[in-house]
C-alpha positions in Angstrom: 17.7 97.7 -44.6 18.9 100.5 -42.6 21.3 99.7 -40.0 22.9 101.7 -36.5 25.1 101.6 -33.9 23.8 99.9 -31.0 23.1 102.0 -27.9 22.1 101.6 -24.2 18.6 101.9 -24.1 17.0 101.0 -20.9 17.7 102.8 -17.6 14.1 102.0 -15.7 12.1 99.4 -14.1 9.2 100.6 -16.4 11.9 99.8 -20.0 12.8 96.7 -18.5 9.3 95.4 -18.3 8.7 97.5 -22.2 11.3 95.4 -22.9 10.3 92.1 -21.4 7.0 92.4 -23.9 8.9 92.8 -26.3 9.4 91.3 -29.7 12.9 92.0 -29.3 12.8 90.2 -26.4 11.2 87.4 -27.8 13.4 86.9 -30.7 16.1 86.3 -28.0 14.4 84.0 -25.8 13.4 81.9 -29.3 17.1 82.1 -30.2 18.5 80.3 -26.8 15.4 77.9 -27.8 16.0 76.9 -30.7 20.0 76.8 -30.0 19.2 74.7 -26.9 16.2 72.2 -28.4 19.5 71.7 -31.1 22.0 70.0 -28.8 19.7 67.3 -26.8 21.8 64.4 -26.5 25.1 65.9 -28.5 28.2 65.2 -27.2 31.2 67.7 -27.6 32.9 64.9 -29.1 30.4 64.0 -31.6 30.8 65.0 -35.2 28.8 68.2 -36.1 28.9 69.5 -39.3 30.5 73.1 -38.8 31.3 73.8 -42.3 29.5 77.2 -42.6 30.4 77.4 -38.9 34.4 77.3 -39.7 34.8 81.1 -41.0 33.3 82.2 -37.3 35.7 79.8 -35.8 38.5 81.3 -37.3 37.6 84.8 -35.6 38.1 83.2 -32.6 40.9 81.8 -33.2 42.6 85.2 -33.9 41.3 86.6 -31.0 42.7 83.9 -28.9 45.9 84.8 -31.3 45.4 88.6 -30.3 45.5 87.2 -26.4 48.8 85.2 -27.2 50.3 88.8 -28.3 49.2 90.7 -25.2 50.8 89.1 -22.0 49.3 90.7 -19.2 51.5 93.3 -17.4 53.3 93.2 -13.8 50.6 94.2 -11.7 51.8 92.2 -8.7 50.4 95.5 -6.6 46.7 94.4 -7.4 44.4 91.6 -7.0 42.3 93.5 -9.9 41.7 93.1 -13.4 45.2 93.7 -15.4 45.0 97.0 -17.5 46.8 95.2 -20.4 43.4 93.4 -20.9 42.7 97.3 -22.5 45.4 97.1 -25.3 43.9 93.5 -26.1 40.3 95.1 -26.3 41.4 97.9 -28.8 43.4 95.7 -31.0 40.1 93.6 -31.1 37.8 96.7 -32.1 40.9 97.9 -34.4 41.1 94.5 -36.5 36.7 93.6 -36.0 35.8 95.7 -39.4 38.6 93.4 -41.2 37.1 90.0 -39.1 33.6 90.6 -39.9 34.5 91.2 -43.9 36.0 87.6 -43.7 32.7 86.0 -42.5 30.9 87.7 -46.1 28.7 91.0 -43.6 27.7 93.7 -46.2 30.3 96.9 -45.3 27.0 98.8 -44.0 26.1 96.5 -41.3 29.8 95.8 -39.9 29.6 98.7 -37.7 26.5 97.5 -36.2 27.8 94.3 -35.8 30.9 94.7 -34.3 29.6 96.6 -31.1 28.2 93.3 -30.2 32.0 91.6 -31.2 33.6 93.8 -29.2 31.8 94.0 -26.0 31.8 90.3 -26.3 34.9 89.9 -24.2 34.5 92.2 -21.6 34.0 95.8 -20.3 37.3 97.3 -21.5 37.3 100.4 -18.3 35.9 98.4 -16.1 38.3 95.3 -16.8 35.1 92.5 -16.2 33.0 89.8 -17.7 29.7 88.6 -17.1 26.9 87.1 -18.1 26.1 90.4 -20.1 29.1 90.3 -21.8 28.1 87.0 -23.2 24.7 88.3 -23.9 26.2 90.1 -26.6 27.8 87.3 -27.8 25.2 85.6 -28.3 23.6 88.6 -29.8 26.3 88.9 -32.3 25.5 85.0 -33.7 21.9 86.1 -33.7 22.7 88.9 -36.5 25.1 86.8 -38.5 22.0 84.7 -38.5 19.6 87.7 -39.3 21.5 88.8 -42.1 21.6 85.2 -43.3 25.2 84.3 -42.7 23.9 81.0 -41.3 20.7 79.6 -41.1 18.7 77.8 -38.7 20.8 74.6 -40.2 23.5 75.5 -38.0 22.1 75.4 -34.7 24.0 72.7 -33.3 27.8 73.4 -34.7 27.2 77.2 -33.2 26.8 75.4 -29.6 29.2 72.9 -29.8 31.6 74.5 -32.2 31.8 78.3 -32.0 30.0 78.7 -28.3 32.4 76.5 -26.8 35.3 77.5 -29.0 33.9 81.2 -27.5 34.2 80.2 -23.9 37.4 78.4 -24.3 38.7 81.8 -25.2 37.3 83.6 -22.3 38.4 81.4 -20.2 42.1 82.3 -21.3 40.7 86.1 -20.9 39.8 85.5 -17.7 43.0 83.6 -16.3 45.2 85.6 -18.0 43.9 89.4 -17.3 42.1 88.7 -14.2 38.8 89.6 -15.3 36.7 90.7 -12.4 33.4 89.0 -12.1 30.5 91.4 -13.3 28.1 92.6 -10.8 30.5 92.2 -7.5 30.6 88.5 -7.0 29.1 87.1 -10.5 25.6 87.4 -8.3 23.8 86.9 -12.1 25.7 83.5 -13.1 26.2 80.5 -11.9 29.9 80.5 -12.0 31.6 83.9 -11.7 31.3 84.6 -15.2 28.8 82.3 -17.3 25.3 81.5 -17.4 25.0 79.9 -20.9 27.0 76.9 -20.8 25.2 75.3 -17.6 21.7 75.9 -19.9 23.2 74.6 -23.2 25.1 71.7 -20.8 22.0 70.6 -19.5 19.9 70.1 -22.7 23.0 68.0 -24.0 22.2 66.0 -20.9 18.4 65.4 -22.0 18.4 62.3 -23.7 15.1 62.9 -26.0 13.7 65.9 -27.3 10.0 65.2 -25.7 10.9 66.4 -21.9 10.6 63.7 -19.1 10.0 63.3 -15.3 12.0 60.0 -15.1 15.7 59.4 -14.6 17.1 57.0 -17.6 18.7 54.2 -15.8 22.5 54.4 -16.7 22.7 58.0 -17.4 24.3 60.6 -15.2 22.3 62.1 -13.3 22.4 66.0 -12.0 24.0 64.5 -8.2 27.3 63.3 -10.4 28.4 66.3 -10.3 29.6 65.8 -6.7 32.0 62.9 -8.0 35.1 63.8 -9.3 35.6 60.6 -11.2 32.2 61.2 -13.3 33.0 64.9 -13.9 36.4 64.1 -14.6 34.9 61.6 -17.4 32.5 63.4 -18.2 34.3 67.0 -18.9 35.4 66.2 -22.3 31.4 65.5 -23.6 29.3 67.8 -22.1 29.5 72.2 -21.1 28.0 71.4 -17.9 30.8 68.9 -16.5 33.7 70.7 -18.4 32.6 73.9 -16.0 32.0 72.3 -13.3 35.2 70.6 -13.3 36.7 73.9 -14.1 34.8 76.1 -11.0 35.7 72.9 -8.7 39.3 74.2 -9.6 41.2 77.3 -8.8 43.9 78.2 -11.4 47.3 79.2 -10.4 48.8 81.2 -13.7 51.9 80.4 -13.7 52.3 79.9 -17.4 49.7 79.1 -19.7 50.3 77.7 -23.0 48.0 79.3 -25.5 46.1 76.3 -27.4 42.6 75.2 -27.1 44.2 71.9 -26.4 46.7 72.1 -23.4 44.7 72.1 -20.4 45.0 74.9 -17.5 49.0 75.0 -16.1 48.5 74.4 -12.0 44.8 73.0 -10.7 44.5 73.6 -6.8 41.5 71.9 -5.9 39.2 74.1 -3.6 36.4 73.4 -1.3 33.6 71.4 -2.1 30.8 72.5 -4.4 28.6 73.3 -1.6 30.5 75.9 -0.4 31.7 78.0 -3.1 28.7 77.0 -5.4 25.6 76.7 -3.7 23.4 77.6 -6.1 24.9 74.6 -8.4 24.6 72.7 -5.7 20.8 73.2 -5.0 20.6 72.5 -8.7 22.2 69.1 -8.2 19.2 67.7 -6.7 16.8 68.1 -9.0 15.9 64.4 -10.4 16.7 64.8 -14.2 18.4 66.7 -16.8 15.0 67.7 -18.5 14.0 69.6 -15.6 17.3 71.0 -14.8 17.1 72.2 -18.6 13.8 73.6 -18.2 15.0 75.6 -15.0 17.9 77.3 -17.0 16.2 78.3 -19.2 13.4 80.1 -16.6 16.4 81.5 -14.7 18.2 83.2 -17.5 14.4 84.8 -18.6 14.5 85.8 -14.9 18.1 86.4 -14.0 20.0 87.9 -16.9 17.1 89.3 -19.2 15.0 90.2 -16.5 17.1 91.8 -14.0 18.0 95.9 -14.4 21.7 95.5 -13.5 22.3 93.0 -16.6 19.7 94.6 -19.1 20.1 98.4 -18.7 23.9 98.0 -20.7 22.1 96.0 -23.3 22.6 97.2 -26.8 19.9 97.8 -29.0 20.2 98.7 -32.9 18.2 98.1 -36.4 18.5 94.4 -36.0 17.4 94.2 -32.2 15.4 97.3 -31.6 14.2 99.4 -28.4 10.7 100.0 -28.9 9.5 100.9 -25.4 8.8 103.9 -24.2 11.6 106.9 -23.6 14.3 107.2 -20.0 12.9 108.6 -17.4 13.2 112.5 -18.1 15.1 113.5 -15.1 17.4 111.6 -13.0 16.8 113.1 -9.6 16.5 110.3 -7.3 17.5 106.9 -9.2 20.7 106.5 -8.7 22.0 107.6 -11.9 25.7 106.7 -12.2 27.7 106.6 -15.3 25.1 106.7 -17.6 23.0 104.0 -15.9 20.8 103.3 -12.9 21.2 101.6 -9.3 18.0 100.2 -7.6 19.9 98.6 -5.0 22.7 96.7 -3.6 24.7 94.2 -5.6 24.5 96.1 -9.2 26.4 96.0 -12.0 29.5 98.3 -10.1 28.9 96.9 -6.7 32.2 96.3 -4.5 35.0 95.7 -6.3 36.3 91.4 -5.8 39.2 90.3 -8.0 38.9 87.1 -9.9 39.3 83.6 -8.6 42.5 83.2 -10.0 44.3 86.9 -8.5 42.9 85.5 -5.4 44.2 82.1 -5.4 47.6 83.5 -6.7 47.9 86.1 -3.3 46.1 84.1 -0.8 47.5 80.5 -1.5 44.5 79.0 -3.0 41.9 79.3 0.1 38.4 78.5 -0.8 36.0 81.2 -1.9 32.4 80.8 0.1 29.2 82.2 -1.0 26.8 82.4 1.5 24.0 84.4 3.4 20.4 85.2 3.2 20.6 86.8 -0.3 20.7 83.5 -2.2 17.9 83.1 -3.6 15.7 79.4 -4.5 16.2 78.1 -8.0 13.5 77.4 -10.2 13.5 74.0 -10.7 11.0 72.4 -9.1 
């Protein structure tokens, strides 16, 4: 097999909708499938088999250990994103050939490979995460699995073990370099940053495989996720309570000890949910987890994979090809900036906002609030 370096492909309305036939496309969509149809009714806490998963494990684990080694400057002058979030991205590209020749990838495909590593943790110039950034995450597990690294066995530890271990680690990113939401406001997730756990949270939620229209009596059901004893409870077995406990929260970085264990230093609790979350919210009264699942996954077709903003920095190589037709041949008139294209308001450079936790640091903790006529209806029902 011939492999390449990934490249930005799309910069059109017309490519996105190439690539939304695509079977590149597809492959994806089956991918956050068959990862979510894996994890109905698994706890975090149960025991998962993560054997072949432990070698991918230990990459995050030095990356977390990369994080440790790069404290974050004095930038008391900014609210932004902290530059030393740059020297922690190139030591991850520097040391990703050596990472990816522990996990067993032939020499030829590292290169390949690692593009999707590396951008995995944020856009180093623009010093941001999103739910694009996690795309390629979860574009990365889809070539280990491609070049048969792991197999279709390890569905479940890769969401339970290495996605979660994944997000644990941006979370530190986050907090600790002030990652700016992608996309102004994180207008593409449903937290400022993620999209995936909520849709892998919800299928743990689901308690068969065959969907249903009726609430199990004695389960939690989507509204307990306005009570702060159930998601307190709750946060330790399932993505979807763990980040809404977190979002409900508004971290103060004070110091932060670097362990997946120890738990975020200073919590200042926020408004409610309704205010700084609506679209969660809305979600919330959907009657059960099944449908709540099957709305995730309709909204991420919809909202990261099919929107411009998110797809036109998508990377496309040997192993997930472009195979639509060419960029527009001249630019005049599309709003061609930086090597990609603005349709409209709210794109991926839109107004810079600094991250939950510069702004609670500055402005003593006062309670973000989303709201207007831009929010659009969920599709849940």
């Amino acid at each position: 097999m011939s492999f390449e370096i990934p490249t930005k492909r799309i910069l059109s309305g017309v490519q996105l909708e190439d690539f939304q036939n695509s079977q590149t496309h597809a492959n994806i969509v089956t991918f956050v499938e068959q990862l979510n149809e894996s994890v109905v009714n698994v706890k975090l806490t149960d025991h998962v088999d993560a054997t072949r998963a432990d070698p991918i494990l230990n990459i995050l684990e030095q990356v977390e250990s990369i994080a440790a080694q790069t404290p974050p400057i004095d930038n008391k002058a900014s609210r932004f994103g902290n530059p030393a979030f740059r020297t922690f991205h190139d030591k991850v590209e520097k040391q990703a050939p050596a990472l990816h020749a522990e996990l067993g990838v032939p020499e030829a495909a590292t290169p390949e490979l690692q593009v999707y590593f590396v951008n995995a943790w944020g856009n180093r110039e623009r010093i941001d995460y999103g739910s694009g950034m996690e795309l390629n995450f979860l574009c990365w597990l889809y070539c280990l699995r491609q070049l048969g690294i792991i197999d279709e066995r390890d569905h479940k530890s890769l969401v339970i073990r290495v996605f979660w271990r994944y997000v644990q680690v941006m979370r530190i990113l986050q907090s600790t370099y002030w990652l700016e939401p992608a996309g102004s406001h994180g207008v593409w997730g449903l937290d400022d940053y993620h999209f995936l756990p909520f849709l892998f949270g919800s299928a743990q939620l689901r308690t068969n495989a065959a969907p249903t229209a009726r609430r199990v009596p004695g389960h939690p059901s989507p509204k307990a996720i306005h009570v702060p004893e159930i998601v307190d409870e709750l946060a330790k077995d399932y993505m979807y309570f763990a980040c809404i406990k977190f979002i409900n929260s508004v971290s103060t970085w004070f110091s932060f000890p670097h362990s997946s264990t120890d738990s975020l230093a200073v919590q200042i609790k926020t408004a409610s949910l309704r205010w700084h979350s609506p679209m969660l919210d809305d979600i919330s009264a959907v009657k059960t987890w099944d449908k709540v699942n099957a709305g995730m996954i309709k909204m991420y077709k919809a909202e990261v994979l099919g929107k411009l903003p998110v797809i036109q920095h998508f990377l496309f190589g040997s192993i997930l090809p472009y195979t639509g037709r060419p960029p527009p041949a001249s630019s005049e008139g599309t709003g061609m900036h930086g090597g990609h294209v603005h349709e409209g308001w709210g794109d991926c450079c839109g107004i810079h906002v600094p991250s939950a936790f510069a702004a609670a640091q500055e402005e003593g903790a006062r309670a973000r609030v989303i709201e207007g006529p831009g929010i659009r209806p969920v599709p849940f029902d």
